[in-house]
C-alpha positions in Angstrom: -44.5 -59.1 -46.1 -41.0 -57.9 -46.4 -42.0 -55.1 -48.2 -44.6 -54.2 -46.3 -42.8 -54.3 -43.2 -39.8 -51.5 -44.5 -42.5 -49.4 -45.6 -44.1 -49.7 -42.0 -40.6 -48.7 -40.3 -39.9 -45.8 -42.6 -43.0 -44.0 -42.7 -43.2 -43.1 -39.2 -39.3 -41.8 -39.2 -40.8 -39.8 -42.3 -43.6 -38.4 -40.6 -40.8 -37.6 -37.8 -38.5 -35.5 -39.6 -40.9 -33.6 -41.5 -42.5 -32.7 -37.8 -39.0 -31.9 -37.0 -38.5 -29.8 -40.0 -41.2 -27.5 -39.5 -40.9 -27.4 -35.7 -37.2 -25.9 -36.6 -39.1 -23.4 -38.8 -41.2 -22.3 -36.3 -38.5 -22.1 -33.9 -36.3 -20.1 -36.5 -39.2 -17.4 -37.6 -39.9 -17.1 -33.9 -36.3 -16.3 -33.3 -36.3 -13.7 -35.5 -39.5 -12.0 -34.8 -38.1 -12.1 -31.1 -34.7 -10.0 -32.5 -36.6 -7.8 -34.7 -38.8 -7.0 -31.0 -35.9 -7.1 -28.6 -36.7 -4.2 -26.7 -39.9 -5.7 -25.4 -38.1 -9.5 -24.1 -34.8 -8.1 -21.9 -32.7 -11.2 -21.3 -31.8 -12.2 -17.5 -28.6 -12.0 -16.5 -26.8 -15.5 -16.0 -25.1 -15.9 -12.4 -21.7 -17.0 -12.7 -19.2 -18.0 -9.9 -15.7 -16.9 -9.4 -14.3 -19.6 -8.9 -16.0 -21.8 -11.8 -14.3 -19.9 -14.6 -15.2 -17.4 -17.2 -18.4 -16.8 -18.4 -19.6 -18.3 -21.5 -20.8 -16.0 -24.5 -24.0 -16.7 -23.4 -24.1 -14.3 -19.9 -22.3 -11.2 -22.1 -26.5 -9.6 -23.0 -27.0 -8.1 -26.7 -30.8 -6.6 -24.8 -30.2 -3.8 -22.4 -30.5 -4.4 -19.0 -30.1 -3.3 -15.5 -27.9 -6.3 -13.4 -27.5 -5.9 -10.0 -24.1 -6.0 -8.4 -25.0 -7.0 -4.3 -27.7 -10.2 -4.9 -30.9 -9.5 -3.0 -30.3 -5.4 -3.0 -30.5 -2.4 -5.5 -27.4 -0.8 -4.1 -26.1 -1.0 -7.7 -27.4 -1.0 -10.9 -24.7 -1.7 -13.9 -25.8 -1.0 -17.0 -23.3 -0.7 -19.8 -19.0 -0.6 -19.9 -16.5 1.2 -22.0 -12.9 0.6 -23.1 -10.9 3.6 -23.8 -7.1 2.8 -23.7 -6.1 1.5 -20.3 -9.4 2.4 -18.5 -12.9 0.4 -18.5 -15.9 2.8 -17.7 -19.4 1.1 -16.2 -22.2 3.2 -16.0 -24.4 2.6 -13.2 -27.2 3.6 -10.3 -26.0 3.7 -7.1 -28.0 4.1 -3.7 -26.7 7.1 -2.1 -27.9 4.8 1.3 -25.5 2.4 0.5 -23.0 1.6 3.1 -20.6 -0.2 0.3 -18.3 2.2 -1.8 -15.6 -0.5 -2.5 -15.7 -2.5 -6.0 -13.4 -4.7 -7.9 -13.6 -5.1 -11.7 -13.5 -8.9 -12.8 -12.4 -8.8 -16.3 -13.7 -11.5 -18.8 -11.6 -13.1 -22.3 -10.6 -15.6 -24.1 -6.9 -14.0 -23.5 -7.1 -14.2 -19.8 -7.5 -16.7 -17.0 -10.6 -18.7 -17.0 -11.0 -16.9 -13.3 -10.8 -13.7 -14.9 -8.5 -10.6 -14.5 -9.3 -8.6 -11.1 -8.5 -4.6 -10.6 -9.9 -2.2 -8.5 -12.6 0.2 -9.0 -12.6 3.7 -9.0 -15.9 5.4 -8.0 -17.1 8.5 -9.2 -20.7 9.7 -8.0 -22.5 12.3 -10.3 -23.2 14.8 -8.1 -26.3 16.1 -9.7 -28.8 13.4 -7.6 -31.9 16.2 -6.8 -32.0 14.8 -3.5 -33.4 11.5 -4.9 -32.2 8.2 -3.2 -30.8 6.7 -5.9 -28.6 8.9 -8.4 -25.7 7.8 -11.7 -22.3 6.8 -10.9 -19.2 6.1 -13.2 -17.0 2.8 -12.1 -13.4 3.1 -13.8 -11.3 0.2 -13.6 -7.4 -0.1 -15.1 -6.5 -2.2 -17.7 -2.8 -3.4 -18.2 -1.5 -2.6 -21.5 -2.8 -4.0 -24.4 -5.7 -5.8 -22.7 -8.9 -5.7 -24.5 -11.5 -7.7 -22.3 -14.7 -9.5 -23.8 -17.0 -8.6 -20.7 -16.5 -7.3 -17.2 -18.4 -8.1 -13.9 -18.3 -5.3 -11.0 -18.6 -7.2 -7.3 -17.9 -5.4 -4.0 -14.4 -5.6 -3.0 -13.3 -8.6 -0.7 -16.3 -11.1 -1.2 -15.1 -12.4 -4.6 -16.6 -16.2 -3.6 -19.8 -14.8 -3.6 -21.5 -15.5 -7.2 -21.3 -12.8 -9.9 -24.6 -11.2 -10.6 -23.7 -9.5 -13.6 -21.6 -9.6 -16.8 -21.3 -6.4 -19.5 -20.2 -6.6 -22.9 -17.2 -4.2 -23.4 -17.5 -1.7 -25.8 -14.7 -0.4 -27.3 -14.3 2.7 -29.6 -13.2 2.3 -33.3 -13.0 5.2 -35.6 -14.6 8.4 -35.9 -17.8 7.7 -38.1 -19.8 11.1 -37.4 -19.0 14.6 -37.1 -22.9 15.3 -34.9 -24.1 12.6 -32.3 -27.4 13.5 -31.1 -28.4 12.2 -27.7 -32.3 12.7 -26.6 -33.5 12.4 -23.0 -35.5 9.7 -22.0 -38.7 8.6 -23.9 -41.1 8.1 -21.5 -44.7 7.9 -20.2 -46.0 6.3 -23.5 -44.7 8.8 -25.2 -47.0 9.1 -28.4 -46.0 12.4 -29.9 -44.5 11.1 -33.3 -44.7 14.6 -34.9 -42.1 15.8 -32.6 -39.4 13.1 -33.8 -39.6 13.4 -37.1 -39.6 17.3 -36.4 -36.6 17.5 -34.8 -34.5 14.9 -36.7 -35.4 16.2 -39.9 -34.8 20.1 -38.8 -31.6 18.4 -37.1 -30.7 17.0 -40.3 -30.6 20.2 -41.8 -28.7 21.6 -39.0 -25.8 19.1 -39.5 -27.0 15.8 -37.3 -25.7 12.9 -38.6 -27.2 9.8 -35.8 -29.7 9.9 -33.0 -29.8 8.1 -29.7 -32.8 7.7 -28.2 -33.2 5.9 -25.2 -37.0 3.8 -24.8 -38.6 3.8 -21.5 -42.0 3.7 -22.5 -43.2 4.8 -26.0 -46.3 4.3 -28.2 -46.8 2.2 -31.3 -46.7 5.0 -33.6 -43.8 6.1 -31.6 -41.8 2.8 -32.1 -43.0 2.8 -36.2 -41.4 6.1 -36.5 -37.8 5.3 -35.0 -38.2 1.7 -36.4 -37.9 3.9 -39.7 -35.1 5.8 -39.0 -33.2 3.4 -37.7 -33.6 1.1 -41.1 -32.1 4.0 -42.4 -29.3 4.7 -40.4 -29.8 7.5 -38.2 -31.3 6.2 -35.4 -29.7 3.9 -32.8 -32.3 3.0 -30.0 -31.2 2.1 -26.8 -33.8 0.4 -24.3 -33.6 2.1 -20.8 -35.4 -0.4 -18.8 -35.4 1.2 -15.6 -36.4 -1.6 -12.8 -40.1 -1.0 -11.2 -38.9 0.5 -7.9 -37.3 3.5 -10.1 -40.2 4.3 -12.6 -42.2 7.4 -11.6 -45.2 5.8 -11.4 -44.3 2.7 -9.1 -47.1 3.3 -6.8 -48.2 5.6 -7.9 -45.7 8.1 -6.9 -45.2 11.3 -8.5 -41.7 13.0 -10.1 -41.1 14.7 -6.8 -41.7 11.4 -4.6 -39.4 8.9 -7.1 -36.4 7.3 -6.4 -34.4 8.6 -9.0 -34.5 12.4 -10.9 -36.3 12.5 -14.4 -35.8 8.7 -15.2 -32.9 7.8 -14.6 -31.8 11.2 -17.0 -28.5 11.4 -16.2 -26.9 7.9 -16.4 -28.6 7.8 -19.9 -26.9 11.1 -20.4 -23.3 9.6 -19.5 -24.2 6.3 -21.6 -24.6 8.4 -24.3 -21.7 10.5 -24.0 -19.3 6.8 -23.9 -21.5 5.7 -26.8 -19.9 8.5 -29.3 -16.2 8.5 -27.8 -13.6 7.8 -30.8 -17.3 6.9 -32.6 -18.4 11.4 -32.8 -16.5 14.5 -33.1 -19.4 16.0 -31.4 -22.1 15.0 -29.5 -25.3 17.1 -28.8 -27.2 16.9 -25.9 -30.9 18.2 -25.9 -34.1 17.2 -25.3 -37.1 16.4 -27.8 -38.6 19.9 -28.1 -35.7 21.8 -28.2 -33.5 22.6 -31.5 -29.8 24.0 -31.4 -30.1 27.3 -33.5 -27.3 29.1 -35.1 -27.9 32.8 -35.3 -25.5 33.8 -38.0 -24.5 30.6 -39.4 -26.0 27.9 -42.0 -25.2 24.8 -40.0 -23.2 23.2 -36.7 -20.5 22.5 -38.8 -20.2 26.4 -39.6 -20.8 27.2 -35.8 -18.2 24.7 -34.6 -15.5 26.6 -37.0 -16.4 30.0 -36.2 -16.1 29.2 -31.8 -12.9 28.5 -30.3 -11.0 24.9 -31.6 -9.6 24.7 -27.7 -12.7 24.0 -25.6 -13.8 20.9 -24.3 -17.8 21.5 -24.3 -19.6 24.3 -25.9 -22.3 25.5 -23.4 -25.8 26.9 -24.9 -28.3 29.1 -23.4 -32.2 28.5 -24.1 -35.2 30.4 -24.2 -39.0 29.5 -24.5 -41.3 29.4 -27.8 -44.4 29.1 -25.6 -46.8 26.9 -28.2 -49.8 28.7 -26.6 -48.5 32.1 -28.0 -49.4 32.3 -31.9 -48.0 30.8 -35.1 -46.6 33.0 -37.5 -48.5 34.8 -39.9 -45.7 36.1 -42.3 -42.2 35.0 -42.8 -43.1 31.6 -44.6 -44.6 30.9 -48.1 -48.0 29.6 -48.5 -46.9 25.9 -49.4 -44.2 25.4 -46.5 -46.9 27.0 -44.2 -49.4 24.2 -44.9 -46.8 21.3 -44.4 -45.8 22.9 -40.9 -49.4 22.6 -40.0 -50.6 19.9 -41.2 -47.8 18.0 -40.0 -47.5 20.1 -36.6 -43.8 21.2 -37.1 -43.8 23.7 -34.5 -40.4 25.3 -34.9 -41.6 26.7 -38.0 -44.8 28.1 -36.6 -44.1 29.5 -33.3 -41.3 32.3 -33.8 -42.3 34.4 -30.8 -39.7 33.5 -27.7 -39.4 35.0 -24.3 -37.7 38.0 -24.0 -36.2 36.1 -21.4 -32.8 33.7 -22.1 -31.9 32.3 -19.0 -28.4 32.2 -17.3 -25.6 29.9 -17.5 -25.8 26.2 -16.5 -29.7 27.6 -16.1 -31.4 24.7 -18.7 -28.3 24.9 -20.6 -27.7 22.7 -23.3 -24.1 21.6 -24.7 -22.2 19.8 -27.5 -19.2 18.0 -26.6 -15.9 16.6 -27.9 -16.6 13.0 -26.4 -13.2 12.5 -25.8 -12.5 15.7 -23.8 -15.1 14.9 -21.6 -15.6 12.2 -18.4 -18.7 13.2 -16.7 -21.7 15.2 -17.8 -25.2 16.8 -16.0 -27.9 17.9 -17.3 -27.7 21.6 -17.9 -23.7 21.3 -17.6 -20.5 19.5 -17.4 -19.3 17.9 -14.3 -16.0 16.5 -15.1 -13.6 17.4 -18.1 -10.4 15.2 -18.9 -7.5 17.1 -17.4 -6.6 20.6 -19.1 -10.6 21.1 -20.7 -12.5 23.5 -20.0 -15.8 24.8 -21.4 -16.7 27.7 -23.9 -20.2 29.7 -23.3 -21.5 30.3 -26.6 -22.9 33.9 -27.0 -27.0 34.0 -27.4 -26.9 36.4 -30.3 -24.3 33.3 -31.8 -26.5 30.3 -31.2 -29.4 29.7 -29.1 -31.3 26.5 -27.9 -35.1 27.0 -29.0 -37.1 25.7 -26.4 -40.7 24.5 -27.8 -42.5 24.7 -24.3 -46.0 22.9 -23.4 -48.1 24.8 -20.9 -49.7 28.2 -20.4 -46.9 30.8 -20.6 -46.3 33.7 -17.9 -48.4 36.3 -19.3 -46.3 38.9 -18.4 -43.1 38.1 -20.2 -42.4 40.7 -23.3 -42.2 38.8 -26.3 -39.1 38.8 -29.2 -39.6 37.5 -32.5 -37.1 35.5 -33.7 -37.3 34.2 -37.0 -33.8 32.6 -36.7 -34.5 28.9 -37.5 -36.8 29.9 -40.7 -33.1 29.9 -42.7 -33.4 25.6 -42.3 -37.3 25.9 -43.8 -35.4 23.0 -46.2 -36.9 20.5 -43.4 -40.3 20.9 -44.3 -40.2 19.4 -47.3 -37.9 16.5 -45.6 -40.5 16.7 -42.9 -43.6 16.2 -45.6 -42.0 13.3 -47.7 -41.0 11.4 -43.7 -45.0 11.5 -43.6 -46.0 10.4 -46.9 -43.5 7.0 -46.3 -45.1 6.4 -43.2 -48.2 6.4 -44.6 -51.3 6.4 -42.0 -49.3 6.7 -38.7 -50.9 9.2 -36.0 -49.0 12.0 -35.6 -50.1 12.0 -32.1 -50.2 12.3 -29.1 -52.7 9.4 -28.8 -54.8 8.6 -25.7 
């Protein structure tokens, strides 16, 4: 009876652990499918009071996300903060409607008080807003000497018993790691064209690129395959850009000229970019999917850099259209390359008629940047240079931004052929071999 009765009490403790043990399993492969998928589960952001002490680990996010500063309003939208020296930088959203201007930083770590370190905010608006309600705006906040904060919390000046709505990890520089940062606008709409990423990082890799940002508001599986690649490899950092319903151009079905914020949220991604690379890039370029920075005379950004002036602060390109309804080339490019530009849709390659037309300064100009000569950016220019820069307008016949453009072309326009970027053909076979490791991804766009 004896025996029968330990063998009665230890079987169901048995039973118990091994239930245990592969509920923990489950938990743990769960857990890491969830990391591996991060951009799809944004975290929430933990509220945190004041006056309880400072926040735990657990508030500072590792998933992008919007936090709201005011609770139960969208006057501000924090999204990420910067350490550089003695200054914190928070990129944000602001609502030009907004009656509040005044903000306090609240400055989180294990070296300072468990109520956290306050110092005023300094706002800066980017005054590039297209008449849209909500527009980008740069909080800078002081720092005393030596101070290097975990996380920082922005809350309107004067109502610091109120509970803190947000908390940003602080990310601070470390050494240069890059000489060419690319950043890329917004992916967006479900974007599905994958032929046009591994177009223009592999023809950007023959340029000079050396890392890609790309910033996810809505993409494609095939989309999402293709920078899941590249970023196993080590060129591709993907930021998620989850812009809140009430800002998405289709929120009720609004269209671009009816949204509450130019181009998706374009130019805060543009200025999270640019903090991204400081003391990280020499250089950072800034251009959009279908566009490729072309040197006219020289083999590569690193041989354009040397040839312009070492003193400016941003280098300022002009663009012209490749209309893709206007033909492919028909000489120029052997037989074999010809095929893999085709088959694989690698447009640069196969459209070499431009506009006659290269528009103006700061007219769809595009720029590359010493990130640390630089405080705020736009889209076509730059706002804001530290004090004593200045930028350099890089002559057309010296480099040009190729603009692949969608759409019937004006008819009228005299057309220039410009062979130019045939001198990096070396992409297509980078371009071909991308393909064949990807094996049976659409190239897109899909429906």
């Amino acid at each position: 009876m004896e025996r029968c009765s330990y063998m009665n009490y230890r079987r169901p403790q048995t039973s118990r652990r091994w239930i245990f043990f592969i509920l923990f399993l489950y938990l743990t492969m769960s857990w890491f499918r969830g990391q591996q998928r991060i951009i799809h589960q944004p975290r929430q952001p933990i509220e945190h009071s004041l006056q309880s002490g400072h926040p735990t680990s657990r508030v500072i996010r590792t998933v992008e996300l919007f936090q709201v500063v005011i609770s139960g309003t969208n006057d501000v939208l924090v999204f990420s903060a910067f350490q550089f020296k003695s200054m914190i930088m928070i990129v944000a959203i602001l609502d030009m409607a907004s009656p509040e201007r005044t903000y306090n930083c609240v400055l989180w770590g294990m070296e300072l008080p468990s109520s956290g370190s306050i110092s005023t905010a300094t706002l800066q608006i980017c005054p590039e807003s297209h008449g849209t309600r909500f527009t980008a705006a740069i909080f800078s906040c002081p720092l005393r000497h030596g101070l290097v904060p975990d996380a920082v919390s922005l809350v309107p000046a004067g109502f610091l018993k109120l509970p803190v709505h947000n908390a940003l990890p602080v990310i601070s520089p470390s050494q240069i790691e890059r000489n060419f940062a690319v950043c890329v606008s917004p992916l967006h709409s479900l974007h599905s064209k994958a032929h046009q990423i591994v177009e223009m990082v592999e023809t950007s890799l023959v340029l000079g690129a050396d890392h890609f940002f790309f910033y996810n508001l809505s993409i494609h599986w095939n989309v999402d395959t293709v920078l899941n690649h590249y970023a196993s490899r080590g060129l591709v950092t993907v930021v998620q850009w989850p812009l809140p319903a009430m800002l998405r151009e289709d929120a009720t079905n609004r269209t671009s000229e009816e949204t509450n914020i130019h181009y998706h949220g374009q130019l805060a991604m543009l200025n999270d970019c640019l903090n991204r690379n400081k003391g990280a890039s020499r250089y950072v370029v800034f251009q959009d999917l279908d566009e490729l920075v072309v040197p006219k005379k020289q083999q590569s950004w690193t041989m354009l850099m040397a040839s312009l002036p070492s003193n400016a602060s941003a280098y300022m390109l002009r663009s012209s259209y490749f209309p893709l309804d206007w033909p492919s080339v028909k000489s120029g490019i052997n037989k074999t390359a010809n095929k893999i530009a085709k088959t694989y849709n690698a447009n640069a390659f196969l459209k070499v008629f431009r506009e006659e037309r290269i528009f103006g300064r700061a007219v769809r100009s595009k720029y590359i940047v010493d990130p640390l000569r630089v405080e705020i950016v736009g889209i076509h220019n730059v706002w804001k240079f530290k004090r004593g820069g200045a930028p350099y307008y890089v002559p057309p016949e010296v480099a040009l931004v190729h603009h692949y453009r969608a759409g019937k072309s004006e008819t009228e326009l005299k057309r220039v052929k410009d062979k130019s970027v045939l001198k990096f053909i070396d992409a297509l076979p980078q371009i071909h071999r991308t393909w064949q490791q990807l094996g049976d991804i659409p190239l897109g766009p899909l429906v």
